[in-house]
C-alpha positions, 0 to 999 in steps of 0.5 A: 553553091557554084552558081549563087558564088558567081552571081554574087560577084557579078552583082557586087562589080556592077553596084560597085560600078554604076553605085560609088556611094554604095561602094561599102556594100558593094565590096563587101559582096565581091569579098563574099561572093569570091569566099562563097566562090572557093568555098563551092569548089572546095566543097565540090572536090571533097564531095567528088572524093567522098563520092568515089571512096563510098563506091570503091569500098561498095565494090570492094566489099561485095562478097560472093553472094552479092550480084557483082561478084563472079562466082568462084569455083568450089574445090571439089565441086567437078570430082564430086560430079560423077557420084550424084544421081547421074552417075552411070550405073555399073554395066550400064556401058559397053566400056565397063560391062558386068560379069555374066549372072550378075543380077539388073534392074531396071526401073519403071515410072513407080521404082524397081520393075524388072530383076534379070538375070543372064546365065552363061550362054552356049556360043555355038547351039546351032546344033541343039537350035535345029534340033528344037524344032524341024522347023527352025532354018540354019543360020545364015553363012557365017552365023551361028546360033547362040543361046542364053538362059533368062530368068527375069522377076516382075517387081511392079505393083500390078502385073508384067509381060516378060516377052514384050517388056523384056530385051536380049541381044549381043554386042560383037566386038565390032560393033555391031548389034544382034537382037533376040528378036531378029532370030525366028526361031524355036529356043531348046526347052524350055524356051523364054517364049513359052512363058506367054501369061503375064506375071504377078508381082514378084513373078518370074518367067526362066527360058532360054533364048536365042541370038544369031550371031556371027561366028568369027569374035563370038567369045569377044563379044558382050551379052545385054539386056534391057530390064524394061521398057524404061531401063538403060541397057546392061552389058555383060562379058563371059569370061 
């Protein structure tokens, strides 16, 4: 309406001009044109107000769902974290181990698979260890050999082997880790190892194993076991 109020103007000043005998008409479209002329800036601000309330009351009313508004955060929401799915399970930390005998298991890629159990382990065996076997060799200079009972029970569907699916090992205080398997030699009967077969659901294998470990800080050391190939570690304290 801006542009057409300023040619009306134009136009009546010029008939207005070259035209004296048109002067009615003329006059006529300056006062028209200079009405049209206000008329178009006072419609424009009104639009231009109209406009910015529309979009201010838009803003203002988009909620949190809405793709302007940040999130806020959910009272409870970071306390509530720890006690999902992905919680850590109890022993499953050196930090917070578990009493020795506590029952784990660990699960497999169909649920639950193994059920281990640790007994109290006997911190110096060396003796009982040499005894076993003439062929099992002392242990090395500031070592001695420790020994834990096993009992573990397969709960899979089809069938489990206890001695290579199955780990035992022993955290000393600091730090370091002794593995069953780095310990050649031959358990006191009977033996974890001399349960050779595979086992059926609900099968269990029961020996005793053996760990090297060092002999200063033994008692303050933490005993572990991995229920399964797939399972987290489950630390244990004696004591």
């Amino acid at each position: 309406m801006f542009v057409p109020a300023v040619v009306a103007v134009v136009l009546g000043i010029v008939s207005l001009v070259r035209r004296m005998d048109g002067k009615p008409l003329a006059v006529s479209g300056i006062v028209l044109g200079g009405v049209g002329f206000v008329l178009s800036i006072v419609l424009a601000i009104v639009y231009t107000f109209a406009f910015v309330s529309s979009v201010t009351e838009a803003v203002e009313s988009a909620g949190a769902d809405s793709g302007f508004a940040s999130p806020e955060p959910i009272p409870g929401e970071d306390e509530d974290a720890g006690t999902g799915e992905d919680a850590a399970l109890p022993g499953t930390s050196p930090d917070d181990p578990l009493p020795i005998g506590t029952p784990v298991t660990g699960e497999g890629i169909d649920g639950p698979e193994w059920q281990v159990v640790l007994g109290t382990p006997v911190l110096d065996a060396t003796a009982e260890v040499l005894a076993a076997d003439p062929t099992n060799e002392a242990p090395a200079e500031g070592m001695q050999y420790a020994v834990v009972p096993v009992t573990a029970t397969y709960l899979g569907a089809t069938s489990g082997d206890p001695l290579s699916e199955l780990a035992v090992g022993f955290l000393a205080a600091d730090g370091s880790q002794y593995s069953a398997a780095d310990s050649f030699v031959l358990a006191p009967a009977p033996a974890f190892t001399d349960n050779g077969e595979l086992l059926d659901p609900l099968g269990t294998a029961t020996g005793n194993v053996v760990i090297e470990i060092p002999i200063d800080g033994a008692a303050d050391g933490l005993w572990a076991t991995a229920p399964g190939t797939l399972s987290d570690a489950y630390y244990f304290r004696v004591g």
